[in-house]
C-alpha positions in Angstrom: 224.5 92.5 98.0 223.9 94.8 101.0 220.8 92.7 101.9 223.0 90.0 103.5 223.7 92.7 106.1 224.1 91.1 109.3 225.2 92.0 112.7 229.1 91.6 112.0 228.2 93.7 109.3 230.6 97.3 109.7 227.8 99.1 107.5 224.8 98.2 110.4 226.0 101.0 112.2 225.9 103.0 109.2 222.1 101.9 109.0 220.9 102.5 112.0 222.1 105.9 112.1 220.1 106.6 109.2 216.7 108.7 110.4 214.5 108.7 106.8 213.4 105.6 107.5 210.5 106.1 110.1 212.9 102.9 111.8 213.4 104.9 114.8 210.4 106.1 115.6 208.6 103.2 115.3 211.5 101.5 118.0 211.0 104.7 120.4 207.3 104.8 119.8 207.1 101.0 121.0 209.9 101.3 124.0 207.5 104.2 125.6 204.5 102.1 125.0 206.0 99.2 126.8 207.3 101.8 129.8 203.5 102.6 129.9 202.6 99.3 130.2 205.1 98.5 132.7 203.4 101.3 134.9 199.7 100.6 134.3 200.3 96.7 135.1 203.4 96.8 137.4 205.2 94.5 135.7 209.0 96.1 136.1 210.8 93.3 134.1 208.7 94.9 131.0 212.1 98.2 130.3 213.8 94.5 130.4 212.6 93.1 127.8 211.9 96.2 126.0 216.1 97.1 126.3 216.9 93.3 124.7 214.4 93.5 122.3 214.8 96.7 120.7 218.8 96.6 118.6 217.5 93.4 117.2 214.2 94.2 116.2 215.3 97.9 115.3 217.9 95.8 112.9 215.3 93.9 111.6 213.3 96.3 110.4 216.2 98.7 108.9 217.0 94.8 107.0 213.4 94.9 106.1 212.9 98.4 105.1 215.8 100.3 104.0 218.7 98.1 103.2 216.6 96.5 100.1 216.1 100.0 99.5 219.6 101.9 100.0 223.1 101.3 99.5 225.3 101.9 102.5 227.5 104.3 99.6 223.9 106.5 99.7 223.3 106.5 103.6 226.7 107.3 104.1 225.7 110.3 101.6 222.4 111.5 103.0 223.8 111.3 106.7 227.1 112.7 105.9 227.5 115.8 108.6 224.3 115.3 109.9 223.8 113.3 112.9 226.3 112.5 116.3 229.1 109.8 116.1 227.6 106.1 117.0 229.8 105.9 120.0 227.6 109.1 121.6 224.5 107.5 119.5 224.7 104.5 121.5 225.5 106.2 124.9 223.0 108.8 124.7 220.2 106.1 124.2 221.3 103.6 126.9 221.5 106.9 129.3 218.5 107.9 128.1 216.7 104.6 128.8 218.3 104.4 132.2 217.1 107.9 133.1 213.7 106.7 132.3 213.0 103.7 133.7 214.5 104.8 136.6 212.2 107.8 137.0 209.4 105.3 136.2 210.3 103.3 139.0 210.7 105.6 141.5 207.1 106.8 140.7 206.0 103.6 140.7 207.8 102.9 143.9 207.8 105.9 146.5 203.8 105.0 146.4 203.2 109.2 146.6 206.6 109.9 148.7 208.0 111.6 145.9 204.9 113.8 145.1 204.5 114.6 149.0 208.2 115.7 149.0 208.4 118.0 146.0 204.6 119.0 144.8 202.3 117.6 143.1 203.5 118.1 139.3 207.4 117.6 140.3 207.2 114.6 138.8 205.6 115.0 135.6 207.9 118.0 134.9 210.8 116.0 135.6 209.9 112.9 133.4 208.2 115.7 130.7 211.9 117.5 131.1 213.7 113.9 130.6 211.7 113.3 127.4 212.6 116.1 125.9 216.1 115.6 126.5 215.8 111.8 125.0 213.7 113.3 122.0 216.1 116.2 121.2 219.3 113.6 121.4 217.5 111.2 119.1 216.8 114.3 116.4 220.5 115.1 116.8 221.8 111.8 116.2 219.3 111.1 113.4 219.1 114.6 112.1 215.4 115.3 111.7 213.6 117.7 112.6 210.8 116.0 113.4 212.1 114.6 116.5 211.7 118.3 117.9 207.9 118.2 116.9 207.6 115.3 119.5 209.8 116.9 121.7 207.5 120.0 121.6 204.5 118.0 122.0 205.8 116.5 126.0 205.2 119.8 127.7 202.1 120.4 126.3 200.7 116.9 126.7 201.8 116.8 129.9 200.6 119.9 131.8 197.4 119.1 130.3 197.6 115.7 131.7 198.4 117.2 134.9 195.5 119.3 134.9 193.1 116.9 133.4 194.1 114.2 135.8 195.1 112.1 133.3 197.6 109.1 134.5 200.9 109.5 133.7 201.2 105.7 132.3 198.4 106.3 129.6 200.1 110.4 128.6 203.2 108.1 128.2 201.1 105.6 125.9 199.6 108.6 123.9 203.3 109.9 123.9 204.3 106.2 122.4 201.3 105.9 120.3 201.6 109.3 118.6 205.9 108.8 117.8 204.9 105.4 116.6 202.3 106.9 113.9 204.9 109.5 113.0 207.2 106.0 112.2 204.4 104.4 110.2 203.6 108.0 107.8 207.7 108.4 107.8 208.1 104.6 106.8 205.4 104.3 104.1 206.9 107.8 102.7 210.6 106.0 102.3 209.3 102.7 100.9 206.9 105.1 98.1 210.0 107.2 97.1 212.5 104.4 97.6 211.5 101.2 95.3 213.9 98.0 96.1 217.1 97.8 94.2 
């Protein structure tokens, strides 16, 4: 039964390439909630923790959700030609999460050097521009469209942010909040038109 899935399992990669679960939104959602709260209580081992955590739990819940729910034969159907190879998958995420902790620490770190050096919005364009990147790689490798809603809502969000005077940790929270909601509509969606096998 595919419900014994387990890590040496060949078909995880199958399953966590699969998008219709809501699976990896919720995972994204919670990693840029935990980047927020990294920078609102300067705690920089948080990304740490986050990175560890996030294969098993994202695992966990594709056990929890969609293998009871799909064979590996059907994901291998629905995601046939859609979606990037999981070598890129996996590169493009741990770049991804690189890039943005790293921008979240300089920030965090230069103490207003970098804002004195380059203007006052450099950075949130350049952390807005990174998230759209991260957000348009993780609609390509789960090919959804909804990834580019979110990635349409950064700019937005954030030049109002910028203007409002909003802190960047809590536009990053809303960021996370909002992708995480998308997850729970997306989830409860595949469990209603997917009963357990």
């Amino acid at each position: 039964m595919h419900n014994k899935a387990d890590w040496e399992n060949p078909e995880r990669d199958l399953y966590l390439r699969y998008g219709g679960d809501g699976v990896g939104d919720l995972i994204v959602g919670f990693a840029f909630c935990g980047i927020a709260l990294m920078m609102l209580s300067d705690m920089p081992f948080v990304p740490v923790w986050i990175i560890i955590l996030l294969m098993p739990i994202s695992w966990a819940l594709k056990r929890l959700i969609t293998v009871p729910r799909l064979s590996a034969e059907e994901v291998e159907a629905q995601i046939s030609g859609t979606g990037l190879p999981v070598r890129t998958v996996k590169l493009a995420a741990v770049s991804g999460a690189l890039v943005l902790i790293g921008m979240a620490l300089l920030i965090a770190i230069s103490k207003g050097t970098f804002t004195s050096i380059l203007g006052p919005y450099a950075y949130w364009m350049a952390i807005g521009l990174s998230l759209v990147s991260i957000l348009v790689v993780l609609g390509l490798i789960y090919g959804a469209y909804r990834w580019a809603v979110y990635a349409l809502l950064v700019m937005p969000l954030f030049v109002f942010g910028a203007l409002a005077g909003i802190d960047f940790p809590l536009l990053m929270g809303a960021l996370g909040a909002l992708i995480f909601c998308g997850g729970l509509i997306t989830a409860s969606q595949f469990v209603v038109s997917h009963p357990r096998q």
